[in-house]
N, C-alpha and C positions, 0 to 999 in steps of 0.2 A: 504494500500500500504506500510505501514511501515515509510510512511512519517510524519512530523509534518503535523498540519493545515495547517499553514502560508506558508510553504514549496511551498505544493501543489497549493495552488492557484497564490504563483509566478511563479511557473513553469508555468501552463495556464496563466498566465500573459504574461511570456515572450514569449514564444508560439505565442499567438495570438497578439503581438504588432510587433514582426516580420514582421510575414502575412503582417500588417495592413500597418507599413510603407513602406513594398515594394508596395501595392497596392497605395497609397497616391503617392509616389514617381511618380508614374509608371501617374496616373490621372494628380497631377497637370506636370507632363511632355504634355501629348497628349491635357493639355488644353491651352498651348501655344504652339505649333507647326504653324506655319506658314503655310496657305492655299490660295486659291487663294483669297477669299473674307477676310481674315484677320482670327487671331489666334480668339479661342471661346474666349479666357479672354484677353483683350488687356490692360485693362489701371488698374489693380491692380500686385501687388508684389506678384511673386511666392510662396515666402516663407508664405507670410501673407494666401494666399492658401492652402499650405502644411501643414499650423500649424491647420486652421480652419475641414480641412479632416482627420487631423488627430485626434484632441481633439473628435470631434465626434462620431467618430470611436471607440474609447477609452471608451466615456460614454455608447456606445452602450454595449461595451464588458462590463463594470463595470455594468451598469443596467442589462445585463443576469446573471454576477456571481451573485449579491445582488437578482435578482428576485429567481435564482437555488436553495439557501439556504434557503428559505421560503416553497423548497414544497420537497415532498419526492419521488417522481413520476418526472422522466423528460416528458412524455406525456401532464401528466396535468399542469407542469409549463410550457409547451410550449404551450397549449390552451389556460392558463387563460391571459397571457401576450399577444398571440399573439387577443383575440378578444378585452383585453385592450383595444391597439395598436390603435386598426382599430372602438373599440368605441370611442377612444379618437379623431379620423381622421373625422367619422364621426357628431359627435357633435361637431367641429369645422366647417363644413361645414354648418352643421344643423342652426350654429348660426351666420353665415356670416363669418366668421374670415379667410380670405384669403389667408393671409400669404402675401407675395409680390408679386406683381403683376406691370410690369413694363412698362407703356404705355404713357399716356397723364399725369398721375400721377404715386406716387409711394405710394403705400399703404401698413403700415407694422401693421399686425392686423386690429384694426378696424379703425385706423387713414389714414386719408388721406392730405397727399402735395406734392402740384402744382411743378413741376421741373422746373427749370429757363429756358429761351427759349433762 
């Protein structure tokens, strides 16, 4: 393209943080909106919302440039990352590891505690 390295990848940088924080903006907005049974997220801070959608976001975008640069084919760095993905989702299941789950307790991994009553 005529560009530096570094150039190019901030340009897809900035590109895609854009995108990322009008969607963030746009999410934690409709997850406080007031309904009749009450907003989805009632008792945490917007911002602390905003920031966690967003960082995420973010890693996501950094994990596909740093995965892009290891292969030479965007096909096959989109297969090898995307069965990763979904081997890494699956052997997490495989091995009980649940993630949170938020019921009579609250379990984050394999740990489990009792919520106060």
């Amino acid at each position: 393209m005529g560009m530096k390295g570094y150039l190019h990848w901030c340009a897809w940088m900035f590109k895609f943080s854009t995108s990322i924080t009008i969607c963030c903006v746009l999410m934690t907005a409709i997850f406080y909106v007031p309904t009749a049974s009450g907003a989805i997220i009632n008792h945490s801070d917007p911002l602390t919302i905003f920031l966690f959608l967003y960082l995420y976001a973010v890693a996501i975008v950094t994990f596909a440039f740093a995965a892009s640069a290891a292969f030479s084919h965007s096909n096959l760095a989109t297969l090898i990352v995307s069965v990763g993905g979904l081997g890494r989702l699956a052997l997490a299941r495989w091995a009980g590891w649940s993630g949170v789950q938020v019921g009579r307790h609250v379990e984050w991994g394999i740990r489990s505690h009792d919520l106060p009553r």
